[in-house]
N, C-alpha and C positions, 0 to 999 in steps of 0.2 A: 055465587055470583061475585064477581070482583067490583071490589067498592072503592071509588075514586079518594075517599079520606080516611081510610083507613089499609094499614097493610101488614103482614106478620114479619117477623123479623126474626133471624138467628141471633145478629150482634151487631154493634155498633160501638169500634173502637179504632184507635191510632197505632199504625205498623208502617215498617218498611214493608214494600212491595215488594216480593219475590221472583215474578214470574215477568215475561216477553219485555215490551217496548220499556217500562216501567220501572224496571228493577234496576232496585237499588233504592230509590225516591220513598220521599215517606210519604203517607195516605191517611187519609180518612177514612175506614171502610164501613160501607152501610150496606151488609150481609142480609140479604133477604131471604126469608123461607121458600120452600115448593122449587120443585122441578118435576117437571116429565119426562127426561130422559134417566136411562139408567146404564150408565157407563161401567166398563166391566172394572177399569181400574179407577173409578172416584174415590179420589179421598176425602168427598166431601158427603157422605150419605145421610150425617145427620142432620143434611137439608133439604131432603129430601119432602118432607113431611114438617107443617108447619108446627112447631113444640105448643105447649101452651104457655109459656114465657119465654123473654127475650133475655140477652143481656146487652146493659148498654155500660162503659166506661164511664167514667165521669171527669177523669183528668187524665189525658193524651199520655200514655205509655206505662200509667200508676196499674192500670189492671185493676181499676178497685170497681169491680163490675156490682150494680144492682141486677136484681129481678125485677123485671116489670111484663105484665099481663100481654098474650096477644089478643087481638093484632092493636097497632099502635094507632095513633092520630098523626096526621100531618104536620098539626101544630107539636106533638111530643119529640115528633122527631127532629125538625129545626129549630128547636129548643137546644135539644141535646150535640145537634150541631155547632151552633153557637155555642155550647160549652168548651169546646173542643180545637173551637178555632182559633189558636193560640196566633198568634201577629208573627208572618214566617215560619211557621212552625210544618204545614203542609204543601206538599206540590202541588198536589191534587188531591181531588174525595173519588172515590172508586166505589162505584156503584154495582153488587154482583151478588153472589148467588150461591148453591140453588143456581134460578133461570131469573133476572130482575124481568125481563120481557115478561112475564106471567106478570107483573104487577102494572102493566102499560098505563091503564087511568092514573092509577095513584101517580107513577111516574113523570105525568103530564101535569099535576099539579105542581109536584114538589119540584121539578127541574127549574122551572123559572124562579121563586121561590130564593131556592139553592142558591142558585146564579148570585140574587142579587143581595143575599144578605153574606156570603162568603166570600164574592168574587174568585174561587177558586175553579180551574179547569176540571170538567165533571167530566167523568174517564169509565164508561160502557163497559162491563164485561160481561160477555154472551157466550150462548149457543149457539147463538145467529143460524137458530132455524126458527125462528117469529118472523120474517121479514115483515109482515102487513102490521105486528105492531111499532115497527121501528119510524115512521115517517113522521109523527106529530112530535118525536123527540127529538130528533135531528138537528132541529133549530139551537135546541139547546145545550149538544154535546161537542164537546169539544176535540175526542178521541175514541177511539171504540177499539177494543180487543175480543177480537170474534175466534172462537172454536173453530175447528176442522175435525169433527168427526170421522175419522179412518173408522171404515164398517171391519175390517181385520182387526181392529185393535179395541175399538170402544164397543161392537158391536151393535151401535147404531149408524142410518144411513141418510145423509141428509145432502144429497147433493145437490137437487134441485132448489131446496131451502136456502142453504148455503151460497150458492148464486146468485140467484133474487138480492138476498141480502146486502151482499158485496157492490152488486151493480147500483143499489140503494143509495150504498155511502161512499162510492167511486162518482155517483152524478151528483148528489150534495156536497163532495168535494170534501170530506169530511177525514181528519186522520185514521186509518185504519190498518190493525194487523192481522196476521192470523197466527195463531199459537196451538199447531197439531202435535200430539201425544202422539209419540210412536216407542214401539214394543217390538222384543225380539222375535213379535209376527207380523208385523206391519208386511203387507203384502205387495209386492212391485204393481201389481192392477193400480191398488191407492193410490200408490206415489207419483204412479204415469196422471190418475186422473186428476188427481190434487194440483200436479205442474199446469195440465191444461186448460185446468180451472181458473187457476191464477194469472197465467199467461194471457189468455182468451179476453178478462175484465183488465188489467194493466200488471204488466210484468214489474213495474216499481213498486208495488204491495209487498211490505217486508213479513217473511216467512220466520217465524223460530219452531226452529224443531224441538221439541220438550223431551226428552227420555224419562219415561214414566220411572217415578218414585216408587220404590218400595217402601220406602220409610213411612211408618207411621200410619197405612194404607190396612195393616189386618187382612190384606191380598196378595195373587199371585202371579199378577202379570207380568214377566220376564221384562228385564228391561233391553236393550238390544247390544250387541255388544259393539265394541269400537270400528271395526270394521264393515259393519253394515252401518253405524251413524256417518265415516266417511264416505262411503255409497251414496249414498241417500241425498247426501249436501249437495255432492258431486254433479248426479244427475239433476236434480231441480235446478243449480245455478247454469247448466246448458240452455234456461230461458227465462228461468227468474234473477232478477238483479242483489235483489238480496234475500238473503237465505243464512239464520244464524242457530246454532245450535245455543240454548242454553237449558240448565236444570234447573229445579225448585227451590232457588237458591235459600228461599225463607227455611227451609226445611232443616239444613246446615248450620245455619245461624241462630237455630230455636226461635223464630218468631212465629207469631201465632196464624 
């Protein structure tokens, strides 16, 4: 049962941000255990399954990680936020996963919390297939970066999910992108229904295209080559407004 003051965690440390809206920006990331999906090309699996220790930082970019027990308290971990929050030092705290939505209670406490002893903009990143936990958060986030599961590429299918969702944080008015993984299968069905998807809720929802990493992944999903990533751009910007291809750039740069 999910428990609103306690919650398990992977890591809790300071990085530049790699990935969509965000990249480039430093963060605070507060890595939470568990997911339910099982994506073909994750390169996150050993979040899958909550560890029985976490690791947390203790000074923003030193890497000097303790162990500490799961799952953590609410008070442990705005503790260690406060460690962290050097004056200038973060953009934002990035809240992710694993799925953080599996942690909704907790999430409900710690967000205000967060807010108001950081003041830093708290920055969502999903599956964005929870939608019925996303509403009591809302109030307090400031950006959301939501998945696109391609059923060609991740082999999960969450469209209906995925909708709900978007229409969630298009009538809370709330910043939102989406950041789909595609693969040199990514299938034109996807991409037609992904445009109409987007198009349908508000065609100014900025798109980035992700071409799956191999790096560092211990998998085999084909990344796509350059002339299907042209493709692809091409056809979505026929009704979406923006549409930006980027890659894992953390990956390049050695960050964690």
């Amino acid at each position: 049962m999910e428990s609103t003051n306690t919650a398990p965690l992977i890591e809790l440390f300071s990085a530049i941000q790699g990935e969509g809206a965000n990249v480039g920006t430093r963060q605070l990331f507060i890595r939470f255990a568990g997911c339910d999906l099982r994506c073909r090309y994750c390169d996150s699996a050993h979040t899958w399954h909550p560890p029985r220790q976490c690791q947390i930082e203790l000074t923003p970019g030193e890497r000097d990680f303790i162990s500490v027990p799961n799952p953590v308290t609410l008070e442990q971990l705005l503790t260690w936020c406060d460690r962290q929050n050097h004056p200038g030092l973060h953009d934002s705290i990035s809240l992710t996963g694993g799925e953080p939505l599996l942690q909704a209670k907790f999430l409900s406490q710690l967000l205000p919390r967060l807010k108001q002893r950081t003041s830093l903009p708290l920055y969502l990143e999903t599956g964005g297939h929870h939608p019925d936990a996303l509403p009591p958060l809302l109030p307090y986030l400031d950006s959301i970066g939501m998945d696109i599961k391609l059923p060609s590429v991740s082999g999960e299918c969450h469209w209906s999910a995925h909708r709900t969702f978007l229409e969630l944080c298009h009538q809370a008015k709330v910043d939102v992108f989406c950041k789909v993984i595609i693969s040199h299968a990514t299938s034109d069905r996807d991409r037609e229904q992904l445009r109409s998807l987007i198009a349908a809720i508000d065609p100014h929802i900025p798109i980035f295209l992700q071409p799956v990493t191999p790096i560092g992944t211990g998998r085999h999903t084909l990344p796509p080559d350059p002339g299907q990533v042209l493709l692809w751009q091409a056809a979505l910007k026929e009704h979406l407004r923006i549409v930006r291809v980027i890659p894992q750039t953390h990956k390049f740069i050695q960050q964690r």
